[in-house]
C-alpha positions as CSV (number, residue, x, y, z in Angstrom):
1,X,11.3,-11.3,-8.9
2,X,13.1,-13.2,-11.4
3,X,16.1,-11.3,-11.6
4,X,16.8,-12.5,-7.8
5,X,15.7,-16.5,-8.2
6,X,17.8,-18.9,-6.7
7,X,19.7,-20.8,-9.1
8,X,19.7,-24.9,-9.0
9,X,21.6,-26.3,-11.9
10,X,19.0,-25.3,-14.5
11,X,16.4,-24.2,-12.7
12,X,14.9,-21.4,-11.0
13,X,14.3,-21.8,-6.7
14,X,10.6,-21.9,-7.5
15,X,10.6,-24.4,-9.9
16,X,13.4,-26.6,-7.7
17,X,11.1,-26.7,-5.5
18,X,8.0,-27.6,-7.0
19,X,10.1,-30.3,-8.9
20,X,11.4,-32.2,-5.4
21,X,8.0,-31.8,-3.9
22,X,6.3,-33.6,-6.9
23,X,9.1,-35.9,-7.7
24,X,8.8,-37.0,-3.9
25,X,5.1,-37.7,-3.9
26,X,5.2,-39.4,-7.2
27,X,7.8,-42.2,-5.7
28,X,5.5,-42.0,-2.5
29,X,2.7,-42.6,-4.3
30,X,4.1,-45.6,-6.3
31,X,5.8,-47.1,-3.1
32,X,2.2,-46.9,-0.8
33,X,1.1,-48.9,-3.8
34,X,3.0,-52.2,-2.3
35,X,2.9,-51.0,1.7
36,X,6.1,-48.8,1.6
37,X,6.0,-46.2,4.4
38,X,5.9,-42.4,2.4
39,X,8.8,-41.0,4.8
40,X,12.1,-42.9,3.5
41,X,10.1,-42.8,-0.2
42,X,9.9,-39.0,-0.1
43,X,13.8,-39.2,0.7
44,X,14.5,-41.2,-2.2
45,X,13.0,-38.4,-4.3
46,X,14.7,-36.0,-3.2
47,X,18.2,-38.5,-4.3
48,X,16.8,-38.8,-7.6
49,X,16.4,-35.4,-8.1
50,X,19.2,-34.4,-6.7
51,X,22.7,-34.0,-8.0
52,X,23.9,-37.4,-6.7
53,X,21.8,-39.1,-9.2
54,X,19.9,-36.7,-11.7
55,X,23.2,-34.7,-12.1
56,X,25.3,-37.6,-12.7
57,X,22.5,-38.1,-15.9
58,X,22.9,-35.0,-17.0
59,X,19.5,-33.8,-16.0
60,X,19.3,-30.2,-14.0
61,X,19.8,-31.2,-10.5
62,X,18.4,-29.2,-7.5
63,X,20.8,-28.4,-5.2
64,X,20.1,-28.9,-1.2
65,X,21.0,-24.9,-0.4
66,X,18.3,-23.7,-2.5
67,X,15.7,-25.6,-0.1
68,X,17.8,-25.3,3.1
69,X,15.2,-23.0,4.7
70,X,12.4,-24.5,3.7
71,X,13.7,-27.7,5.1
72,X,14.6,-26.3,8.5
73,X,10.4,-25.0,8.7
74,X,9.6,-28.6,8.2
75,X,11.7,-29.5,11.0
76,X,10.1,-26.8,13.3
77,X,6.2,-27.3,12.2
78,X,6.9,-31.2,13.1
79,X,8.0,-31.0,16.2
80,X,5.5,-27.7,17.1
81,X,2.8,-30.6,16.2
82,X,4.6,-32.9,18.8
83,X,4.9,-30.2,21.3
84,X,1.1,-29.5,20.9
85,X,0.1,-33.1,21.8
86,X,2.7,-33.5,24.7
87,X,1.6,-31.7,28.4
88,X,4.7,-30.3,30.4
89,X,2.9,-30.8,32.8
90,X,2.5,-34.6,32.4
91,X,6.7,-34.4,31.2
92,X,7.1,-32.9,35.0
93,X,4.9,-35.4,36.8
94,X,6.6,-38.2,34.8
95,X,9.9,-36.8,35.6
96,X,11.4,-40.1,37.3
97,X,10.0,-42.5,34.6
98,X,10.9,-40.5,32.1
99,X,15.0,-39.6,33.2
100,X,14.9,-43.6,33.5
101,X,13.9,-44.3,30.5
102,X,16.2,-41.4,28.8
103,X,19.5,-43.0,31.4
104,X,18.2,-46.5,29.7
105,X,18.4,-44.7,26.0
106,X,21.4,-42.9,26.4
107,X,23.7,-45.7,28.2
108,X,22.9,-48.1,25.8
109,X,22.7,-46.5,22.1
110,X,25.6,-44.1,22.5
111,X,28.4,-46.7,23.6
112,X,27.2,-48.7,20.7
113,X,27.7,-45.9,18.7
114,X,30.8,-45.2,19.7
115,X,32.3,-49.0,19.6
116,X,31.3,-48.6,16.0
117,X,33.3,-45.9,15.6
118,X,36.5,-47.6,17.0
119,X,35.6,-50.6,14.9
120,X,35.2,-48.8,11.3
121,X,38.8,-47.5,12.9
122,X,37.6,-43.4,12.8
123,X,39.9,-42.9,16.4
124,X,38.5,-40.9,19.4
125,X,37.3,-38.4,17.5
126,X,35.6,-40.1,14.8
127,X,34.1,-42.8,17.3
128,X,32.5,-39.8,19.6
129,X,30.8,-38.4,16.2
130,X,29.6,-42.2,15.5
131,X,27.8,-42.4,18.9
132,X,26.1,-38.9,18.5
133,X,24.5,-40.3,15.2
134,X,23.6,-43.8,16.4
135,X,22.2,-42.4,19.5
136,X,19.6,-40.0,18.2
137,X,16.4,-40.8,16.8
138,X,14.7,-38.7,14.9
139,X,12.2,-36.3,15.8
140,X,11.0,-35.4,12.8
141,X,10.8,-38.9,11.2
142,X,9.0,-40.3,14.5
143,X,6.7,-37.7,14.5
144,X,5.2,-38.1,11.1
145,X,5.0,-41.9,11.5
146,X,3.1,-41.7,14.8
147,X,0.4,-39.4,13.4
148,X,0.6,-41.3,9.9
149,X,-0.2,-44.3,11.9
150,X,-2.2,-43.0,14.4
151,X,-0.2,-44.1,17.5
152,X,-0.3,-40.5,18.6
153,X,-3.3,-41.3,21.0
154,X,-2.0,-44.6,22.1
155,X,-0.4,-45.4,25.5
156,X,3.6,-46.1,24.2
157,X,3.2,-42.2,22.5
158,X,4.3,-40.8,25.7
159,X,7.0,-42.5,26.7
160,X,8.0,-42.3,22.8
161,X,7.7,-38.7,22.7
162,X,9.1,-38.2,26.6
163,X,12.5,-40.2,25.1
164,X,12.9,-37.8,22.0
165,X,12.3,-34.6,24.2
166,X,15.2,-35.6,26.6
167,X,17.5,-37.0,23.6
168,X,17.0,-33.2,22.3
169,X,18.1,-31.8,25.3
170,X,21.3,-33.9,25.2
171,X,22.0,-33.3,22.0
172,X,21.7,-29.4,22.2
173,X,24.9,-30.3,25.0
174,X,26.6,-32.8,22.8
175,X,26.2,-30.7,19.6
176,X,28.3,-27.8,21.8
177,X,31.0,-30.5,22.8
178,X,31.1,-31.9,19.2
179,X,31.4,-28.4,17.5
180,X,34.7,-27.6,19.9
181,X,35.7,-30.9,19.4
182,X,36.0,-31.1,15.6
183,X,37.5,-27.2,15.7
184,X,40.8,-28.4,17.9
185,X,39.5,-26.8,21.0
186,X,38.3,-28.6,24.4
187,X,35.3,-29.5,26.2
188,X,35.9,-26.8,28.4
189,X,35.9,-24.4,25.5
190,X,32.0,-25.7,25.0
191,X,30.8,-24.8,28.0
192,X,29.6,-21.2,27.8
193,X,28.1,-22.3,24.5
194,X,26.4,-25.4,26.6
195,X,25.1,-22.6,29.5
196,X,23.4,-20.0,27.0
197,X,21.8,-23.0,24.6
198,X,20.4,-24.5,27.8
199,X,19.0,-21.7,29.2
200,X,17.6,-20.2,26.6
201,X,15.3,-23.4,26.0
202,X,14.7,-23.4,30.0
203,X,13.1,-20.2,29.2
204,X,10.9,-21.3,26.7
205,X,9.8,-23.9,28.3
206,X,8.8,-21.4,31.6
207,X,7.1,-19.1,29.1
208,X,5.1,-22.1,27.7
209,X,3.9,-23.1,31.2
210,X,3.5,-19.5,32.5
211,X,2.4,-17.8,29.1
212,X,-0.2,-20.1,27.7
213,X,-3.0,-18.3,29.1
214,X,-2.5,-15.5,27.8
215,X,-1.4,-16.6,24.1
216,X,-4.6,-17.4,23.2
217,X,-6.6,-13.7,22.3
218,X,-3.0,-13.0,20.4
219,X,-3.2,-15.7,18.3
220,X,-6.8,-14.4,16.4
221,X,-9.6,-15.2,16.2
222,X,-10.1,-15.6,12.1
223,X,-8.2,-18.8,10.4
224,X,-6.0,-16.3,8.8
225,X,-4.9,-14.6,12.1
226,X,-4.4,-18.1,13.4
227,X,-2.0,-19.5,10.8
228,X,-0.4,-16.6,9.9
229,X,0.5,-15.7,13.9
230,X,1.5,-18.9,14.7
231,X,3.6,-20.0,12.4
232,X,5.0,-16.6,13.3
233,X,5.7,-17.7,16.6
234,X,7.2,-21.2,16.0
235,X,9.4,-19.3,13.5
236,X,11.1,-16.6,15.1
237,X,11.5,-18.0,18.8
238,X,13.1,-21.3,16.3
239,X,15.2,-18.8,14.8
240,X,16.6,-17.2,18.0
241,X,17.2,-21.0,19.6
242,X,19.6,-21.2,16.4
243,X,21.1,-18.1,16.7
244,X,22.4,-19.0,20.1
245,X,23.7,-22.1,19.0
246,X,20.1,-24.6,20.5
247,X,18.4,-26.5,18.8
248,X,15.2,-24.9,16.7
249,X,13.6,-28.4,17.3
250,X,12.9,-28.3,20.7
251,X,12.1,-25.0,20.4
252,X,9.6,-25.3,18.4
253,X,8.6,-28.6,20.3
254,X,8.5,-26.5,23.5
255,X,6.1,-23.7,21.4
256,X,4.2,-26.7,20.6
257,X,3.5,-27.2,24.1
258,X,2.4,-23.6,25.3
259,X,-0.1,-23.6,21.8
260,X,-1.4,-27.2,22.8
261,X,-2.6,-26.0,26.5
262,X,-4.6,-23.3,25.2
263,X,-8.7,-23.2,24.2
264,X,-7.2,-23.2,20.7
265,X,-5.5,-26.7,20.2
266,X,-8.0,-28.8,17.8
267,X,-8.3,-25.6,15.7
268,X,-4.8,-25.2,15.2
269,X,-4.3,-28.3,14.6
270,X,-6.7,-28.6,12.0
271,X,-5.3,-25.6,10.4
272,X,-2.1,-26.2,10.4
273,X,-1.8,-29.8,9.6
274,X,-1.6,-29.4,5.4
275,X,1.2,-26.6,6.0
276,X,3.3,-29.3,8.0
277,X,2.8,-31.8,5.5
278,X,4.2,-30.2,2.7
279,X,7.0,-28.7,4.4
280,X,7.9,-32.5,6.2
281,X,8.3,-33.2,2.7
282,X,10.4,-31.1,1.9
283,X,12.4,-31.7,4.5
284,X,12.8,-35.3,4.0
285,X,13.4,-34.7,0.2
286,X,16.3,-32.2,1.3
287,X,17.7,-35.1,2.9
288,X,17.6,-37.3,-0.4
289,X,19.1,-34.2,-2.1
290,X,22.0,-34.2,0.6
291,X,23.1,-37.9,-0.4
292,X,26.1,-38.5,-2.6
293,X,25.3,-42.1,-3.5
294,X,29.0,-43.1,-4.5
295,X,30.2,-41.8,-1.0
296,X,27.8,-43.6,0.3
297,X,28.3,-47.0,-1.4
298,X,31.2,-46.7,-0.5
299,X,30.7,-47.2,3.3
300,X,28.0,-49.7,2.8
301,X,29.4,-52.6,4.8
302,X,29.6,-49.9,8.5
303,X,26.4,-49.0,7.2
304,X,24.8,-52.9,7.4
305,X,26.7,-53.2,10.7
306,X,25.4,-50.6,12.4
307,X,21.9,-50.7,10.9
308,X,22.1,-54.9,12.1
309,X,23.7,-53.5,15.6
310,X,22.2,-50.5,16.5
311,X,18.5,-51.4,15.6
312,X,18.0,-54.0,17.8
313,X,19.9,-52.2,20.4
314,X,17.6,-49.2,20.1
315,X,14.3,-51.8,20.0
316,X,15.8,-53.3,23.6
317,X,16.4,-49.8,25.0
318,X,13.4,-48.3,23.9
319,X,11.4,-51.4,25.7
320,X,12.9,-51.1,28.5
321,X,11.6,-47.4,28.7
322,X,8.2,-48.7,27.9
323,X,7.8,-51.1,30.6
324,X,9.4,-48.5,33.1
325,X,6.1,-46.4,32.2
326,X,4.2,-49.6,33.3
327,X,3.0,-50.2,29.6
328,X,2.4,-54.4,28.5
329,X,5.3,-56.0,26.6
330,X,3.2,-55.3,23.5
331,X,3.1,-51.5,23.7
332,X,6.5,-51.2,25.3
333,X,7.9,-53.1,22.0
334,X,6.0,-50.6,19.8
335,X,7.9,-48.2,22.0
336,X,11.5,-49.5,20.9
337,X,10.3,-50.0,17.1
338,X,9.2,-45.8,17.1
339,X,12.3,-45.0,18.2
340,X,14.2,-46.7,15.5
341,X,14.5,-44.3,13.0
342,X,17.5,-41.8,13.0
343,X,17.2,-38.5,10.5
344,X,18.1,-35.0,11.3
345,X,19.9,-34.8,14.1
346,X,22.4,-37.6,12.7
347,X,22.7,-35.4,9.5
348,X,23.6,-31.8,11.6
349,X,26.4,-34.0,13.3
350,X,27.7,-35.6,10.0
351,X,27.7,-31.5,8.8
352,X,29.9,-30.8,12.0
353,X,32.0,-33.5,10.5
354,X,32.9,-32.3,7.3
355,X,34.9,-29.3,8.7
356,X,37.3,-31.7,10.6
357,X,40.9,-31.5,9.6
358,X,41.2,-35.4,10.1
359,X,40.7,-36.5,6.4
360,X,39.3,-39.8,7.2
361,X,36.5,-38.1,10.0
362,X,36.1,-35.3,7.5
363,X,35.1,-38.0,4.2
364,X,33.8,-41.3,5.8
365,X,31.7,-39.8,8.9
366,X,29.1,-37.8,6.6
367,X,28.8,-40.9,4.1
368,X,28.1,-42.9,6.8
369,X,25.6,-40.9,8.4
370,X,23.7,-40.5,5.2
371,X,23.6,-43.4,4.9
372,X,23.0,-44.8,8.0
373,X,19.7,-42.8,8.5
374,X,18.6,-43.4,5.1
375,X,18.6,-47.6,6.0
376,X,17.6,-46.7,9.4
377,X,14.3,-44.1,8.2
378,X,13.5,-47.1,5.9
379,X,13.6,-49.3,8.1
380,X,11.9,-47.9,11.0
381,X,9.4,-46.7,9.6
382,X,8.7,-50.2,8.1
383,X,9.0,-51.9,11.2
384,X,6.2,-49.3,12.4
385,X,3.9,-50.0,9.8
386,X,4.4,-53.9,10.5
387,X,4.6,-53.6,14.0
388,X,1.6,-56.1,14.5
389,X,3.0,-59.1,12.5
390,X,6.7,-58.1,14.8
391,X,4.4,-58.7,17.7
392,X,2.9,-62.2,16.9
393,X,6.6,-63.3,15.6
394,X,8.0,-62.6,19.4
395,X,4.7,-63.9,21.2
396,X,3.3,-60.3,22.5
397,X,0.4,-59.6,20.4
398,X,-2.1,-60.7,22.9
399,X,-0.1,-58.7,25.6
């Protein structure tokens, strides 16, 4: 076994990754100390162990390939846990309320996004990459935060969770357009790419409706069986969404949902839970190990702007979207503070990025994007945890 460890700096995979994951919960535990949200604190773990900060100290540095994988499971498990509370069923019979409130969303966040872009001077190119990563929340982020805070079972979860699910499907488009983009080629050129991503997650979504009555007697009947099968599941059907170019988000969102209608939903839930938990953490450390923190002091003025534009114009949009579920001002302004945080999605498009032969789009677009979401997790996340103090300050607490 040793002989074929992963190498990170100094240390061996297995180590790397017990240091991030305890280096994370030490700064979360010290930051929940004085109220600071553990998502963005598990990121900043994962910067000072990485080699943006401990490698510039000389320290052995873990290096964000050695937990790549693990990262992308975090990603999956999170959004299989917001599949399982989410109903396709109550996404179809919401279907007008919810393309309103995902027309409201998209009309508003991605021109921002994309003025920004023109304004920090990145060109047409550079400006359509900016609007991809002010547009999208994060799933991931979101998701945590909503169970963390138990908003889960509240009313302004569903139109929160209906918003991410339709951003996801947009993105799995614009991720297509952005990749043939960046490479020289055309929109047209994405379009076959567009056509299988899309279908393949209409399938799984038509599997999880038709097939959820029968996953149950597969899934086990022990714990083990349970766990182990499931996690199977989430895994591999993730796996072939990425292989054909979707995203392994709402895939695992979408297995989410055929798990959650079944007999077996609080049990796998319970189960589950402490698997997700350390992988989300991993995931949000990999992010902290992603950031070059020269790079991104280096864009820290288009960072401020856009974190001082873009919030509030995410708060307005998402509010909107509440109130078009009939929710009170109070729960459809909780509705635009949970959709304020950006993370993963931003990140894949600043990787996209990197491989353009524009120097400027190549260099500035990923330091932004790091940084933007690591302002933007911070601050969202905050903004969730104070929501009820944000709702006396604009006269709708008693809404």
């Amino acid at each position: 076994m040793a002989a074929g460890s992963a190498v990170a700096g100094d240390l061996n995979g297995l180590l790397a990754l017990g240091v991030v994951v305890a280096v994370a919960a030490a700064v979360a535990a010290a930051g929940r100390r004085v109220g600071i949200p553990s998502v963005p604190l598990y990121v900043l773990g994962g910067v000072l162990a990485g080699p943006s900060v401990a490698g510039a100290l000389g320290l052995p540095a873990i290096e964000p390939g050695t937990l790549t994988t693990l990262a992308e499971v975090g990603v999956v498990l999170l959004l299989f846990f917001l599949g399982l509370e989410f109903s396709l069923d109550r996404l179809i019979a919401a279907r007008k309320r919810l393309s309103g409130a995902a027309a409201v969303d998209l009309l508003i966040n991605f021109p921002v996004g994309v003025a920004l872009g023109f304004l920090f001077g990145l060109g047409a190119l550079g400006a359509f990459l900016v609007g991809g990563i002010v547009y999208i929340s994060s799933s991931a982020v979101i998701t945590k935060s909503l169970v963390d805070l138990g908003w889960i079972a509240d009313p302004e979860a569903e139109p929160v969770l209906g918003t991410l699910v339709a951003e996801d499907l947009v993105v799995a488009v614009y991720l297509a357009l952005a990749g043939a983009l960046v490479a020289g080629g055309s929109p047209v050129d994405a379009l076959p790419r567009i056509a299988v991503a899309l279908a393949f997650l209409g399938a799984i979504a038509l599997a999880a409706q038709l097939l959820a009555p029968r996953l149950a007697p597969y899934l086990g009947t022990s714990d083990e069986d349970l766990v182990v099968r499931t996690v199977a599941v989430a895994l591999v059907v993730s796996g072939l969404a990425l292989s054909v170019g979707a995203s392994e988000a709402v895939a695992g969102f979408f297995v989410g949902v055929g798990v959650g209608a079944t007999p077996l939903h609080d049990r796998v839930a319970d189960r589950i839970a402490p698997l997700r938990d350390v992988f989300a953490v991993v995931f949000f450390a990999w992010v902290g190990l992603n950031t070059d923190v020269v790079a991104v002091a280096g864009v820290a003025v288009p960072v401020l702007v856009a974190a001082l534009v873009s919030g509030p114009a995410k708060v307005v949009s998402g509010a909107v979207g509440g109130r078009l579920y009939d929710l009170s001002p109070r729960r459809s302004l909780r509705t635009g503070l949970a959709l304020v945080p950006r993370g993963e999605f931003s990140l894949i498009i600043a990787a996209l990025a990197t491989a353009s032969p524009n120097p400027t789009v190549a260099t500035v677009v990923p330091a932004f994007a790091v940084g933007y979401v690591l302002v933007m997790a911070f601050v969202g996340t905050v903004a969730m945890s104070q929501a009820d103090r944000i709702e006396r300050f604009v006269g709708v607490a008693d809404s």
